[in-house]
Legacy VTK file of the C-alpha trace (Angstrom):
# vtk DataFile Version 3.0
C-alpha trace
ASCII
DATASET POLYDATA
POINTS 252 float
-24.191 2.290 -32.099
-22.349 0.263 -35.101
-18.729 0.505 -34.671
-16.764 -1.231 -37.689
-13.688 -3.188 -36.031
-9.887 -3.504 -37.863
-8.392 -6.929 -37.533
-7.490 -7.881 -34.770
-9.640 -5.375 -32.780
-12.038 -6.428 -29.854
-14.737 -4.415 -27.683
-14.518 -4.836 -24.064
-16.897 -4.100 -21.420
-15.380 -2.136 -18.650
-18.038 -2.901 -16.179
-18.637 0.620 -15.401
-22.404 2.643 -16.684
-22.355 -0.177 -19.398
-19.212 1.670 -20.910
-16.786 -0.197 -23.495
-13.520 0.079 -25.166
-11.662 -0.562 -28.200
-8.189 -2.386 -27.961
-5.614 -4.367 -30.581
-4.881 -7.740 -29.262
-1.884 -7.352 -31.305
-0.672 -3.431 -29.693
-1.121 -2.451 -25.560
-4.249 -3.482 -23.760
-4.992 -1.114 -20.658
-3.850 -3.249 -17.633
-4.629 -3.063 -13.956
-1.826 0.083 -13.650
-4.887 2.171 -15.279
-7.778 1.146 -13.399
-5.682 1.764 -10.317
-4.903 5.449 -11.124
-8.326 5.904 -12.127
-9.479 4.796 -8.351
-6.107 6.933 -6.947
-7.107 10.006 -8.514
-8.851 12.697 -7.037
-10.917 14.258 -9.390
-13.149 17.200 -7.631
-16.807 18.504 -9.756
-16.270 20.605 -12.645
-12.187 20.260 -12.888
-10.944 19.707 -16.294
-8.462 16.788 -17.028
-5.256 16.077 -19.228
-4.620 12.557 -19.393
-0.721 11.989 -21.248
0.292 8.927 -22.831
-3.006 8.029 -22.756
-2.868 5.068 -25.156
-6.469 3.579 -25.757
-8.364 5.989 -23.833
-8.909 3.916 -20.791
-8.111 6.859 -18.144
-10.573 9.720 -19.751
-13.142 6.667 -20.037
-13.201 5.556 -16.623
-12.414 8.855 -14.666
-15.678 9.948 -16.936
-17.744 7.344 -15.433
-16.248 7.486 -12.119
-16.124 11.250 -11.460
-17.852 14.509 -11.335
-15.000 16.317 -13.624
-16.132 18.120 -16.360
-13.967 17.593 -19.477
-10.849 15.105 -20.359
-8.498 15.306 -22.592
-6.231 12.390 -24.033
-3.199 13.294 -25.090
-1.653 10.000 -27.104
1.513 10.406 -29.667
0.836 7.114 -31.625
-2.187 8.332 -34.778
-3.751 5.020 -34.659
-4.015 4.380 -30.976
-5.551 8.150 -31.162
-7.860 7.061 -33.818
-9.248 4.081 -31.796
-9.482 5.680 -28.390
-11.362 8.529 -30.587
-14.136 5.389 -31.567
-13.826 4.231 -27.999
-15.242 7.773 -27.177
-18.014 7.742 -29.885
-19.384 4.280 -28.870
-20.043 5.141 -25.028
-21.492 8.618 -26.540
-19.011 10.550 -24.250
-17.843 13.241 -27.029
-18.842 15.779 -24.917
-17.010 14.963 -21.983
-14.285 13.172 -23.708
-11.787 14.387 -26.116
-8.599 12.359 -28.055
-6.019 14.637 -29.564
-2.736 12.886 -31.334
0.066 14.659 -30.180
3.464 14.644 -28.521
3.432 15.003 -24.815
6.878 17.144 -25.106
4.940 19.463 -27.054
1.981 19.705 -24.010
2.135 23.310 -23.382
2.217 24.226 -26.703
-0.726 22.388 -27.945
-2.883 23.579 -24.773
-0.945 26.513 -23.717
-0.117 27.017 -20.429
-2.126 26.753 -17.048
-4.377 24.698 -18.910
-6.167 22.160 -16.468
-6.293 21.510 -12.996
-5.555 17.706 -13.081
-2.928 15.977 -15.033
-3.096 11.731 -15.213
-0.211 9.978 -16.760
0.328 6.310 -17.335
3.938 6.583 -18.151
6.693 4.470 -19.911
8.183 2.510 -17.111
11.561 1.178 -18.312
14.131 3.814 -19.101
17.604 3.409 -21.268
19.010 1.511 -18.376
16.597 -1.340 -19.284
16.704 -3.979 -22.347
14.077 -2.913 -24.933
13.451 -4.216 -28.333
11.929 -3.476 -31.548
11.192 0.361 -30.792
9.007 1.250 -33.706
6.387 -1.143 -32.430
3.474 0.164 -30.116
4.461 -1.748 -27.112
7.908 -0.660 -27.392
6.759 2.856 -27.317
4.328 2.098 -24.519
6.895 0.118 -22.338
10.014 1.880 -23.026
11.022 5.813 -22.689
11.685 5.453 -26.851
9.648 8.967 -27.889
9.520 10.462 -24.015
11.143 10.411 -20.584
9.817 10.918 -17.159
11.034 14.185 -17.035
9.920 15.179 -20.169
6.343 14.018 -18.684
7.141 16.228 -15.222
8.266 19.999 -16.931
5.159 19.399 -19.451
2.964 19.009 -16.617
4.117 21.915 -14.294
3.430 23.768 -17.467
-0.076 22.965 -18.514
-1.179 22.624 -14.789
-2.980 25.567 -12.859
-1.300 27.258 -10.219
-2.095 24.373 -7.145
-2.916 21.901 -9.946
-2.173 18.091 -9.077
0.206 15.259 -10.912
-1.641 11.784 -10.541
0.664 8.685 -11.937
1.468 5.537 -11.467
5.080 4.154 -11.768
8.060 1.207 -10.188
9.057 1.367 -7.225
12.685 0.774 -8.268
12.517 4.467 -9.749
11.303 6.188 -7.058
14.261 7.666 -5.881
14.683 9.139 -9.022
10.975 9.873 -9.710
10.576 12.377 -6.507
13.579 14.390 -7.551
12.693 14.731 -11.099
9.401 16.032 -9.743
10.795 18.409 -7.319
13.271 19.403 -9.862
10.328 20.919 -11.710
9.019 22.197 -8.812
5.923 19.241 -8.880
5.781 18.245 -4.907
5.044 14.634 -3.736
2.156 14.482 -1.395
0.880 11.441 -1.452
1.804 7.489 -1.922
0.274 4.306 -2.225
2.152 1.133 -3.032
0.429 -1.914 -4.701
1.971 -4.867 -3.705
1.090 -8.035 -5.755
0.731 -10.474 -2.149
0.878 -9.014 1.424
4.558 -10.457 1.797
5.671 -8.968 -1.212
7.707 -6.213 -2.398
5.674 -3.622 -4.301
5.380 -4.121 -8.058
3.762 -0.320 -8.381
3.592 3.084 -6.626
0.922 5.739 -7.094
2.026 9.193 -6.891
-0.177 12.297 -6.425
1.948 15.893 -6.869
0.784 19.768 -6.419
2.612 22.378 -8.710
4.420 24.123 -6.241
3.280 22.490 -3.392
4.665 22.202 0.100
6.706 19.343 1.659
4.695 17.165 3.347
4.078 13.704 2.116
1.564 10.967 3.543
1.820 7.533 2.829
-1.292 5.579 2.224
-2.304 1.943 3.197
-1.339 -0.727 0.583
-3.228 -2.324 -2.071
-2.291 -6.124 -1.975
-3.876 -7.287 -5.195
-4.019 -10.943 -4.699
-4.945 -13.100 -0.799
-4.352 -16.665 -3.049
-2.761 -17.615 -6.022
-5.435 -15.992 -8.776
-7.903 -14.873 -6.137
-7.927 -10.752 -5.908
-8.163 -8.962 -2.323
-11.847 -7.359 -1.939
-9.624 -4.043 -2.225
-9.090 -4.816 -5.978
-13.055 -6.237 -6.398
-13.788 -2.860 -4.847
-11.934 -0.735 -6.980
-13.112 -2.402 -10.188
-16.858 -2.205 -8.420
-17.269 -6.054 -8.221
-19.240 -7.421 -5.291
-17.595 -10.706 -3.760
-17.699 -12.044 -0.115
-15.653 -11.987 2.452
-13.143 -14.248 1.369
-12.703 -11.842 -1.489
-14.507 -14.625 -4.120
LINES 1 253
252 0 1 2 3 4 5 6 7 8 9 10 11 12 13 14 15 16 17 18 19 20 21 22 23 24 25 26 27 28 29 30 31 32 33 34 35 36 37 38 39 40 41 42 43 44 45 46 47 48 49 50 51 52 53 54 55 56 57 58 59 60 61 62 63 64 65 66 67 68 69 70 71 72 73 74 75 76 77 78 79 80 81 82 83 84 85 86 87 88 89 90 91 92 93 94 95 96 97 98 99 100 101 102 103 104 105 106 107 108 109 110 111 112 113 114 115 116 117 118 119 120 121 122 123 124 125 126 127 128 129 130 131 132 133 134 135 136 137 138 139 140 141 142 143 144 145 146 147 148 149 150 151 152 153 154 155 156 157 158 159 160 161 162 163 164 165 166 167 168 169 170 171 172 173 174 175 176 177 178 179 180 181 182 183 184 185 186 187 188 189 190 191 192 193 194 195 196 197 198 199 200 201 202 203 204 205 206 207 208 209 210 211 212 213 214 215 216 217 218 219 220 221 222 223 224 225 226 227 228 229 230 231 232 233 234 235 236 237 238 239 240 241 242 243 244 245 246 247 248 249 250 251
């Protein structure tokens, strides 16, 4: 399939079923964040999946290739990363299974209605108002920064568009996770399971992945780490199994 590129647009192979994506050099590139949630969610056959703030598609893309649900969604507030996931979509032939829609995530439950899906992913803004931020009309800014959303705004969209039972995936920093569990039991989205990413084995975590039930019980288990690197630019064979690479046992 011919797919016309804008400047400074590139196609990338995401090593997956021979599937590709669309990004701007020049806007935000899916990182490893995304293909970590992708491998953290739990997506069950059949189950139908919002993914918010879902920037260039990556998460609908890869949880297509990966799993057995049967329709995702991308919710993404910025028109022309909407428009380019949309292409994304069309060139690995996954309209289908795959939908874009450019929209506000505050307005979630409004544009689906409510009790809409049984899985919600989100890839949220990281750095709040407590954190320096510059030029905020520019796609990173938006992607980096809580400029058009908050975290909470993210948690009372998705008790509302989840099913009754319906589970939260993210991924987030550590340094807000005090405040990320109450937000979520604040709107009544319970914490069951963690994983911390950690970028060497004696380091602090750099990233936490959260799964929460809507209105789920209190019980939480923590799962083993992901330690991303065993040498300075040499990944663990826990990342070159998550991104499906075969390497040997020194993880090369």
């Amino acid at each position: 399939m011919t797919i016309n590129l804008s400047e400074n647009e590139r196609i990338d192979d995401l090593q997956i079923k021979g599937y590709r994506i669309i990004q701007d050099k020049t806007a935000f590139c899916f990182g490893m964040d995304a293909v970590l949630l992708s491998d953290f969610a739990d997506i069950k056959k059949n189950e139908k999946v919002l993914d918010m703030c879902s920037g260039t598609g990556i998460l609908p893309i890869l949880l297509a290739a990966k799993t057995q649900g049967k329709y995702f969604e991308g919710l993404e507030i910025q028109e022309k990363m909407a428009r380019m996931a949309e292409r994304s979509v069309s060139l690995n032939g996954l309209e289908e299974r795959v939908g874009i829609r450019c929209g506000d995530v505050k307005e979630a439950s409004m544009i689906y209605g409510r009790d809409a899906f049984d899985v919600i992913t989100c890839n949220p803004p990281y750095m709040n108002q407590n954190h320096g931020l510059k030029n905020p009309d520019e796609p990173k800014a938006i992607a980096r920064h809580e400029v058009l959303m908050t975290f909470e705004d993210a948690c009372a969209q998705a008790f509302a568009v989840l099913k009754p039972g319906g589970r939260l995936y993210l991924v987030h920093r550590p340094q807000r996770l005090s405040e990320l569990i109450t937000t979520l039991k604040k709107h009544r989205m319970e914490p069951k399971r963690l994983r911390f990413v950690h970028p060497y084995i004696d380091e602090p975590a750099n990233m936490v992945l959260i799964e929460a039930f809507k209105d789920g019980r209190e019980q939480m288990r923590i799962d083993s780490p992901i330690i991303v690197y065993s040498a300075p630019n040499v990944y663990t064979k826990q990342i070159y199994d998550i991104y499906g690479y075969d390497c040997d046992a020194d993880g090369k």
